[in-house]
MDAnalysis code that builds the backbone (N, CA, C; Angstrom):
import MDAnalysis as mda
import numpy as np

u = mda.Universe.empty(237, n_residues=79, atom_resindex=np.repeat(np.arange(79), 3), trajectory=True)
u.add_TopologyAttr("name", ["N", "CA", "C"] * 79)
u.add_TopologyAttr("resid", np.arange(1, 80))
u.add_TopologyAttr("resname", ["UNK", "UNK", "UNK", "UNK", "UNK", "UNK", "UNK", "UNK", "UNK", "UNK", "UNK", "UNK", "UNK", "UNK", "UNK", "UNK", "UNK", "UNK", "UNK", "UNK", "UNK", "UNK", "UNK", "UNK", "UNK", "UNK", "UNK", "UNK", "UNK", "UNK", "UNK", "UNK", "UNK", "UNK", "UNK", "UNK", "UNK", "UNK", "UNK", "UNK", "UNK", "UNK", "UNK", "UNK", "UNK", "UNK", "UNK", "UNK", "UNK", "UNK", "UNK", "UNK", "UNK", "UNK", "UNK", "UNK", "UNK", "UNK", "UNK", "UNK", "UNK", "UNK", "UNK", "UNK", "UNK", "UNK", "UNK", "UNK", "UNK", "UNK", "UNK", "UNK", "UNK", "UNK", "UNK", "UNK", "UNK", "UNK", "UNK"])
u.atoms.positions = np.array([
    [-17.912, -6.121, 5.961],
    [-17.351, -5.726, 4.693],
    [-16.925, -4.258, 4.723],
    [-17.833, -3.253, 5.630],
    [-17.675, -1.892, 5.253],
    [-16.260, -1.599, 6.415],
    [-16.235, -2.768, 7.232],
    [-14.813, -2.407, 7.974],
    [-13.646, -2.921, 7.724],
    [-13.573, -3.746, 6.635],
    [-12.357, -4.225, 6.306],
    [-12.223, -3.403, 5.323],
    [-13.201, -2.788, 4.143],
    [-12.628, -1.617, 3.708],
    [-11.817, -0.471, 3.703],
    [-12.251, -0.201, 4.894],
    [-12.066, 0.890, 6.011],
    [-10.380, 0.853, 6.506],
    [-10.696, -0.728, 7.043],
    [-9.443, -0.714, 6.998],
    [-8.063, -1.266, 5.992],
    [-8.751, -1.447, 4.983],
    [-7.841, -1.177, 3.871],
    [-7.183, -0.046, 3.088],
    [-8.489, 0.896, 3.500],
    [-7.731, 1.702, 2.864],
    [-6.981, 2.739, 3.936],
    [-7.168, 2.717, 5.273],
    [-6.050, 3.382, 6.328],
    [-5.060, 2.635, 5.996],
    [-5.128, 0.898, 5.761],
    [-3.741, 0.550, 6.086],
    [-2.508, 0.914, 4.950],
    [-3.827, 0.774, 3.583],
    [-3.218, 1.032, 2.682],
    [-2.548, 2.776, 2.388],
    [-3.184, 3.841, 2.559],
    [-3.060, 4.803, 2.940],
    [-1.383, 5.387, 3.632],
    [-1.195, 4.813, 5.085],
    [-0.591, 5.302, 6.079],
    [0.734, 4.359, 4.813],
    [0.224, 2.954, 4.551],
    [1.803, 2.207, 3.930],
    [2.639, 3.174, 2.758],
    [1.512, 3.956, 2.008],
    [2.171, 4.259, 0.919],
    [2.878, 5.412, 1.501],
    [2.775, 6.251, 2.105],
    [2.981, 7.703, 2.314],
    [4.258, 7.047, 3.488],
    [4.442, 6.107, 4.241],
    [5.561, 5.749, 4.778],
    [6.404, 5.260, 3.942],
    [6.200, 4.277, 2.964],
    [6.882, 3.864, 1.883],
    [7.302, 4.988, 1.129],
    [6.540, 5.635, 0.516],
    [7.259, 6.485, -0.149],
    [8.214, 7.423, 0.322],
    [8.286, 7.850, 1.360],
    [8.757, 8.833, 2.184],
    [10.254, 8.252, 2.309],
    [10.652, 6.897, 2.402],
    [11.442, 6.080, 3.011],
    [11.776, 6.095, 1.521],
    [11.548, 5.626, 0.570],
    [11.951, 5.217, -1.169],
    [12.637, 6.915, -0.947],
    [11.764, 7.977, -1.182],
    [12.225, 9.359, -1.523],
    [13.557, 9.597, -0.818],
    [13.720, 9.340, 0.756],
    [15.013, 9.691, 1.703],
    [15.817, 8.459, 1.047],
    [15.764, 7.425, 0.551],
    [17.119, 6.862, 0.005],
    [17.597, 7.368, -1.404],
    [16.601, 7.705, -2.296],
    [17.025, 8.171, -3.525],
    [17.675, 9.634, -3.042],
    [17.481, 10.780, -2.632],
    [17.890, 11.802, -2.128],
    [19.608, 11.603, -1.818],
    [19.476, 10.583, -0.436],
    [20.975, 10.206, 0.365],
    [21.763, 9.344, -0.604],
    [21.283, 8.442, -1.104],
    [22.660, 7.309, -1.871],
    [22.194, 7.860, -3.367],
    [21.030, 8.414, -4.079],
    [21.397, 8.859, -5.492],
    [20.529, 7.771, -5.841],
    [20.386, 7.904, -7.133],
    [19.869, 6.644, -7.522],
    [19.914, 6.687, -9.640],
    [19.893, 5.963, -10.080],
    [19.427, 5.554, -11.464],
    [17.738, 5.175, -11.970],
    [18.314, 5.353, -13.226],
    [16.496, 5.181, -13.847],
    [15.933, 3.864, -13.499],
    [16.896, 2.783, -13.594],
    [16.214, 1.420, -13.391],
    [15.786, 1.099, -11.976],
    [16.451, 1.536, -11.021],
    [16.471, 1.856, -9.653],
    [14.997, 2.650, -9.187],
    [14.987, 3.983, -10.096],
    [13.710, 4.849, -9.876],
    [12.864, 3.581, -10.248],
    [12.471, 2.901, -10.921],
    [11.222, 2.476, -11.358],
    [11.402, 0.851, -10.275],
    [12.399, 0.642, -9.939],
    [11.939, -0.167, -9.064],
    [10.947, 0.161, -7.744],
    [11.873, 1.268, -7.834],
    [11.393, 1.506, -6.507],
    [10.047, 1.921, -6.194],
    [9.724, 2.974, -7.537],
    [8.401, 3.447, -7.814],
    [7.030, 2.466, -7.705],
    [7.519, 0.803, -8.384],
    [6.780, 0.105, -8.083],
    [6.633, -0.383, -7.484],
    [7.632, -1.053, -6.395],
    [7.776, -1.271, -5.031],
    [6.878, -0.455, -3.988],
    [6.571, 0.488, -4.521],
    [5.973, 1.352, -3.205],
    [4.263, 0.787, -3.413],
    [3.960, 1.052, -4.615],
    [2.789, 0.589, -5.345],
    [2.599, -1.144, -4.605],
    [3.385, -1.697, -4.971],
    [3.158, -3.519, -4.747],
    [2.644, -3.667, -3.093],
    [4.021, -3.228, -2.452],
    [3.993, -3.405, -0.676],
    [2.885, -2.779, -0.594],
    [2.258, -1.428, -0.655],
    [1.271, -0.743, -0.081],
    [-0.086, -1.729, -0.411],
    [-0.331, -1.931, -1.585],
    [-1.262, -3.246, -2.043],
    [-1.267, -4.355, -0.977],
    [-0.255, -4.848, -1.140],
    [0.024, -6.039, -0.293],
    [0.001, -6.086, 1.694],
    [0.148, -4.691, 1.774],
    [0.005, -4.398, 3.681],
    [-1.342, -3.850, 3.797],
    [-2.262, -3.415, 3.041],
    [-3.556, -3.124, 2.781],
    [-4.537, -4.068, 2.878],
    [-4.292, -4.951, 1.826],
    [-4.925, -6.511, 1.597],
    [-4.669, -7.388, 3.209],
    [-3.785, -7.159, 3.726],
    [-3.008, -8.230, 4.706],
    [-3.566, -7.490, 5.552],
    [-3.649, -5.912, 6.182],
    [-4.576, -5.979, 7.123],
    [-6.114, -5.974, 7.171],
    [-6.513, -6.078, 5.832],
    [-8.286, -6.171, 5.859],
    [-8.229, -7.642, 6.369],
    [-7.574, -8.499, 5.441],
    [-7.825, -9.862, 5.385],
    [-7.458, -10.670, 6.708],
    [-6.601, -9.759, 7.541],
    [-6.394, -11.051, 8.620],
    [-7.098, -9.590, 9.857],
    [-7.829, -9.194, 10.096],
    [-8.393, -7.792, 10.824],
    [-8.870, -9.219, 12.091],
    [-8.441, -8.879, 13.336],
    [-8.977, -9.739, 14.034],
    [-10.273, -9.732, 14.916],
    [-11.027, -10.873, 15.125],
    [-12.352, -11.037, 15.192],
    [-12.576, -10.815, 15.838],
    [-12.542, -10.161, 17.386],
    [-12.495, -9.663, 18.348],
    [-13.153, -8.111, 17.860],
    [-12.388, -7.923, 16.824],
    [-12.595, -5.996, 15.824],
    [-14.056, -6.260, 14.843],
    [-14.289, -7.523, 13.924],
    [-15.005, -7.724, 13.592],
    [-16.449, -7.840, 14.212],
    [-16.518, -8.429, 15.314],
    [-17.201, -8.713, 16.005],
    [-17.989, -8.084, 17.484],
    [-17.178, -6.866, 17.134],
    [-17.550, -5.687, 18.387],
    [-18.676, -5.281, 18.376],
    [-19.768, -5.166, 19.351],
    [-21.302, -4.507, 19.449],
    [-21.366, -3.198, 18.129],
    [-19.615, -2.389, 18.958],
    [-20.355, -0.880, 18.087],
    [-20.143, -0.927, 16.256],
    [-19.154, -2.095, 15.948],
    [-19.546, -2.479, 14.633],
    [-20.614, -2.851, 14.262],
    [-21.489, -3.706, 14.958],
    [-22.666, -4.330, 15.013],
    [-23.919, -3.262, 14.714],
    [-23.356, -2.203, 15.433],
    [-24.770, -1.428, 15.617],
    [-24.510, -0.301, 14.355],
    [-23.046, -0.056, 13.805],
    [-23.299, 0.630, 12.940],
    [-23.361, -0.091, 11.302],
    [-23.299, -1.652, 11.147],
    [-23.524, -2.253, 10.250],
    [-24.974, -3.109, 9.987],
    [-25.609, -3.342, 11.187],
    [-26.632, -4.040, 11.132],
    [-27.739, -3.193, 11.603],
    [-28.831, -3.236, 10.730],
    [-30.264, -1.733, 11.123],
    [-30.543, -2.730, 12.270],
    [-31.717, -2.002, 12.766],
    [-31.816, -2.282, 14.261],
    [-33.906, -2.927, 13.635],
    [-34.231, -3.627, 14.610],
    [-35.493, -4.312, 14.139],
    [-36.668, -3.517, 13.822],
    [-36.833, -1.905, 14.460],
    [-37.830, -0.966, 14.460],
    [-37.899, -0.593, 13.060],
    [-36.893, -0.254, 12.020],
    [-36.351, -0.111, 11.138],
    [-37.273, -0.839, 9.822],
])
């Protein structure tokens, strides 16, 4: 759980700040309108949600399932 977090919020993170960056350089170059701004504004919001969710949720088990996840999610028996 604490690594699909983890990686939700890098994935989510790195999406928005690329998304936005990419929304900002087209409004800049072609111009844009108010109805346009708010698409886009939410567009950045939706995808970043949606590539966040999509890499916690499909994170492959190979990553899940690694010792050093193991050892930093599960206490050890001395414990």
């Amino acid at each position: 759980m604490v690594l699909r977090l983890g990686v939700f919020l890098a994935a989510g993170s790195t999406a928005y700040v690329t998304l936005a960056s990419v929304f900002w350089a087209v409004c800049v170059i072609l111009g844009h309108n108010t109805m346009e701004m708010l698409y886009g504004g939410t567009a950045v919001y939706l995808f970043t949600l949606a590539f966040a969710l999509e890499g916690a949720w499909f994170l492959p088990e190979e990553i899940r399932n690694s010792s050093a996840f193991t050892r930093l999610t599960q206490r050890s028996p001395s414990d």
